[in-house]
N, C-alpha and C positions, 0 to 999 in steps of 0.2 A: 426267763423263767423265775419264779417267784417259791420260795420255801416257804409253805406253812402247814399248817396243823395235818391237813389235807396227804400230802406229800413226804414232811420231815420224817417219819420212821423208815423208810426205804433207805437213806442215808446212813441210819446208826448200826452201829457194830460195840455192842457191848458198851462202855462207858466215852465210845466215841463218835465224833459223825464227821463224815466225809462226802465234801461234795466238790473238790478241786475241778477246774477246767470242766463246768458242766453249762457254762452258759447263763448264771445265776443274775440276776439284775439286785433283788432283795431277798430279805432271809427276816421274818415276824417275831422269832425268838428262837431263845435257845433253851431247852428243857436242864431245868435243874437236874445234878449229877452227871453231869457231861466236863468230863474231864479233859479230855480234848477235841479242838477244833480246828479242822483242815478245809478253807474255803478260798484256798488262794485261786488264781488264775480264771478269776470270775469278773462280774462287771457290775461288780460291789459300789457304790458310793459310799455308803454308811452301816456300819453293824448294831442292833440290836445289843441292847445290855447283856453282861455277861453273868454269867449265873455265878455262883461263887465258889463253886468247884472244879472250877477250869484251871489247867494246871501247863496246858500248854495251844499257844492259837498261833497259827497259821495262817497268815492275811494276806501273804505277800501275792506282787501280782493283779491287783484290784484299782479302783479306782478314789481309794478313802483320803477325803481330808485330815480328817482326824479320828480317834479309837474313842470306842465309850469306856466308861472305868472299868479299870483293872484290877481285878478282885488282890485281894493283899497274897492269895495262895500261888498265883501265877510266876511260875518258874522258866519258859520257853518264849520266845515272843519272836514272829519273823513277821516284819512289816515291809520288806523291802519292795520296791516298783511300784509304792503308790503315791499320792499325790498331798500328803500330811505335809499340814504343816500347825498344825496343835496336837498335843498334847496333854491327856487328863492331867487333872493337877492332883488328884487323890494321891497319895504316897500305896505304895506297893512295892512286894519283897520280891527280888530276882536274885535268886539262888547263881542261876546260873543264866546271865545277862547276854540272848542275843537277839539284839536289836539290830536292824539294818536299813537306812531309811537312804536311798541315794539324793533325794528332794532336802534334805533336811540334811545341818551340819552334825553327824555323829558324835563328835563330841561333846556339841550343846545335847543330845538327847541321851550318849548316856550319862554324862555329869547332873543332868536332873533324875535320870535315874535315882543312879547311886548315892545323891544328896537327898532323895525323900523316904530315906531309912529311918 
């Protein structure tokens, strides 16, 4: 199943959208003002740019190489059970850093973190 324009508003709740474990392949975008997104346990290859009000995303579960840029406001981050192995190189602030990537050495992801402050 594919998210777009067509479909994306049945998903939102307020300044959020949620569409975990729905069978998703792609997702067209993400409407500005969406503070958080829950898309894990789908069959994601790649996400759509993130708008720059996202404050917390939810990926984990999917099948992503790697993430598009992460707006500098992004506070939450769960990537774990996918298939990364890049890395945006933008710097971005994590307030509160949780990262979890089982494919990828933790340490090298979050020392790049916390080194592009």
């Amino acid at each position: 199943m594919r998210i777009d324009k067509s479909n994306m508003y049945k998903y939102i709740s307020g300044n959020s959208i949620n569409f975990n474990n729905c069978g998703v392949t792609s997702v067209e975008y993400f409407p500005e003002g969406i503070r958080t997104i829950h898309c894990g346990d789908n069959n994601l290859t790649e996400l759509p740019p993130l708008p720059k009000s996202v404050r917390t995303l939810n990926c984990e579960s999917n099948y992503l190489t790697t993430l598009p840029y992460l707006p500098i406001g992004l506070i939450e981050l769960y990537c774990s059970d996918n298939k990364l192995h890049s890395y945006p190189d933008e710097p971005f602030d994590l307030e509160w850093n949780k990262i979890h990537n089982k494919q990828a050495n933790r340490s090298i992801v979050i020392k790049k973190v916390l080194n592009s402050k």
